[in-house]
Every structure is written in C-alpha cells, then in structure tokens.
N, C-alpha and C positions, 0 to 999 in steps of 0.2 A: 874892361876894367872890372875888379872885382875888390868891393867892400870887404869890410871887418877884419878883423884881427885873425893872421892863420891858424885855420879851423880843421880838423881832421873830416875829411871826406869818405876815408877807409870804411868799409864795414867789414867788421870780423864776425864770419860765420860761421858752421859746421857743414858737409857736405853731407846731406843724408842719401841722394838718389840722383840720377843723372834719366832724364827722361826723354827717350830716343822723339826725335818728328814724328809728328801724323801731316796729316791733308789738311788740315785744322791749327796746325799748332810748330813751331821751330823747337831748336832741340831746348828742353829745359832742366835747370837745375832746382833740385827743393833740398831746400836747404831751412835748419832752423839756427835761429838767436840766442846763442847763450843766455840763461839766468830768466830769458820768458818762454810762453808757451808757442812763439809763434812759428808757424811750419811755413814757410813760403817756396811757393815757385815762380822761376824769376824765370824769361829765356836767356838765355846760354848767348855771351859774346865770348867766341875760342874756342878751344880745343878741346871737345868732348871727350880724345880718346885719351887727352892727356888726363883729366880726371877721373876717367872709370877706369885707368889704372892704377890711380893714387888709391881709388875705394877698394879693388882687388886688393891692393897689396895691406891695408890697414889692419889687419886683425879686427881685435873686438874694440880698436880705439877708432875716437872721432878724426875725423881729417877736416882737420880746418883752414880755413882759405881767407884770406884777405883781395878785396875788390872794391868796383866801384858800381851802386845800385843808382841806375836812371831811368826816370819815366817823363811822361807829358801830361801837363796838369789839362783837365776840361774846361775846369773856372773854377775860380779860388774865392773865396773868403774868410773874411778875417773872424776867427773864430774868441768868441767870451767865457770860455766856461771848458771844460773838460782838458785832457792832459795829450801826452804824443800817443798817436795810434797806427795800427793800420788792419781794416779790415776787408776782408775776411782773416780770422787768426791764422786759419789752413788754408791755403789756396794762391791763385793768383791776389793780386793787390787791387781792390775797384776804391776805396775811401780811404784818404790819409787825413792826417791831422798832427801838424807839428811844428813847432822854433825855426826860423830864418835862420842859421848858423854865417849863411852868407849871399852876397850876392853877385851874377856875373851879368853884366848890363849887356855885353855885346854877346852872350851866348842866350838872353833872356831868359836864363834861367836863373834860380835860387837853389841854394843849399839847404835842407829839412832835416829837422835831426826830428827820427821816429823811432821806431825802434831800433833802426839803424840809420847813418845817414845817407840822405840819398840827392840825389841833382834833378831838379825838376825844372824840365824846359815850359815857361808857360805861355798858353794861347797868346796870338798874336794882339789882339783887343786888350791884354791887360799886361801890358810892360813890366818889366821884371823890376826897374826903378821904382815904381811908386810904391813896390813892402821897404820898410828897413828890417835891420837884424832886430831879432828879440820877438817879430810880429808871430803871434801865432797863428798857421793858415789853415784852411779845412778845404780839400776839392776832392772830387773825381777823377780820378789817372784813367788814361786809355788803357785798353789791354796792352801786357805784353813787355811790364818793368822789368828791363836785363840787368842784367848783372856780369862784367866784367872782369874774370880774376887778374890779381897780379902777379907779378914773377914768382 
C-alpha cells in the first residue's frame, strides 16, 4: 500500500560521466541537478554502453535522463530546522535530509523529495508506517544510491 496523493518519483538529471567498475566500486553514473550545484554519483542500474553512447554522440549539449534514485536509510530522524539536502554536494550520497512525498508500507520504504526524489527503503527497526507525508527526515544512506534510467 502506498499513501498520499500521486506524487512524481522521476528525477530528471543531466548525465555528465559514466564511471567504468573498479574492485571497489560497480559501474557508476555522475550525474548533476539542474538549477543546483549538486554533482552526484549514483551506481548504475542498466545499460552502461547504452549511455556512453548517448554521451559520444551529444556534442557540446547535456544528455539528460529521467530515472528512478534509491537507497537504504541507516536510521532516520525527524528532522526541526534546515531544508531538503544531500551531502556530500560532489560525490556519492552519505546524509539526506528531506519531505515524505510518500509512503510504500509493504516495500518499507518512503519517498524523499531532496534535491531530487528518491525511494528510501528503511532499516527493519523502524517501519516505514510510522513517518506520514509532509514529515521532514534526516539519516545516513548506505553506500551505493542507484539510479535507474528509464526508456
């Protein structure tokens, strides 16, 4: 089951680099947010070689991509004071902070609108039921928020 009012899940990106695996790392995308400063690398759900040839072929324009950004919260709280974030501005994602846009009870996760929105499955200890929408949450993501393009 999932709350609230249909709520867009999309995040519309730019694709700036497609970043091959290491021993360390799966393949990843960095990609940044229109209109902010934020540079993120997400790993990669799909077809890498399909996007490093959409970047071959772009010229000097941006290649932008609509998907869907998810990660796993460490532990959440309800946050009093500051607005939607996610830090580090460059990098992977380690601290979010942002709006319940919605909630899926049987996938225990919640919807975050940060600077884009994303699907956050959270620890088993803290049920996805007891945020509502509107709640503003602050936690810790594991390594390694993907990102999923669409068609």
């Amino acid at each position: 089951m999932t709350t609230a009012a249909t709520v867009s899940a999309t995040a519309r990106v730019e694709l700036q680099e497609v970043l091959p695996a290491s021993a360390n790392a799966p393949v990843r995308v960095r990609v940044t947010v229109p209109g902010t400063a934020y540079r993120l690398d997400l790993a990669l759900v799909g077809d890498a070689a399909a996007l490093q040839q959409r970047l071959a072929a772009r010229g000097a324009g941006a290649v932008r991509l609509s998907g869907t950004v998810r990660g796993r919260a460490l532990r959440a709280w309800h946050a009093t004071a500051g607005g939607c974030f996610i830090e580090p501005v460059w990098g992977m994602p380690r601290i979010v902070q942002g709006r319940v846009l919605a909630i899926d009870i049987n996938a225990n996760a919640v919807l975050i609108d940060l600077a884009v929105p994303a699907w956050v499955e959270m620890e088993a200890s803290q049920p996805a039921g007891q945020w509502q929408t509107g709640d503003m949450l602050n936690f810790y993501v594991e390594s390694g928020m993907t990102f999923t393009p669409t068609a």
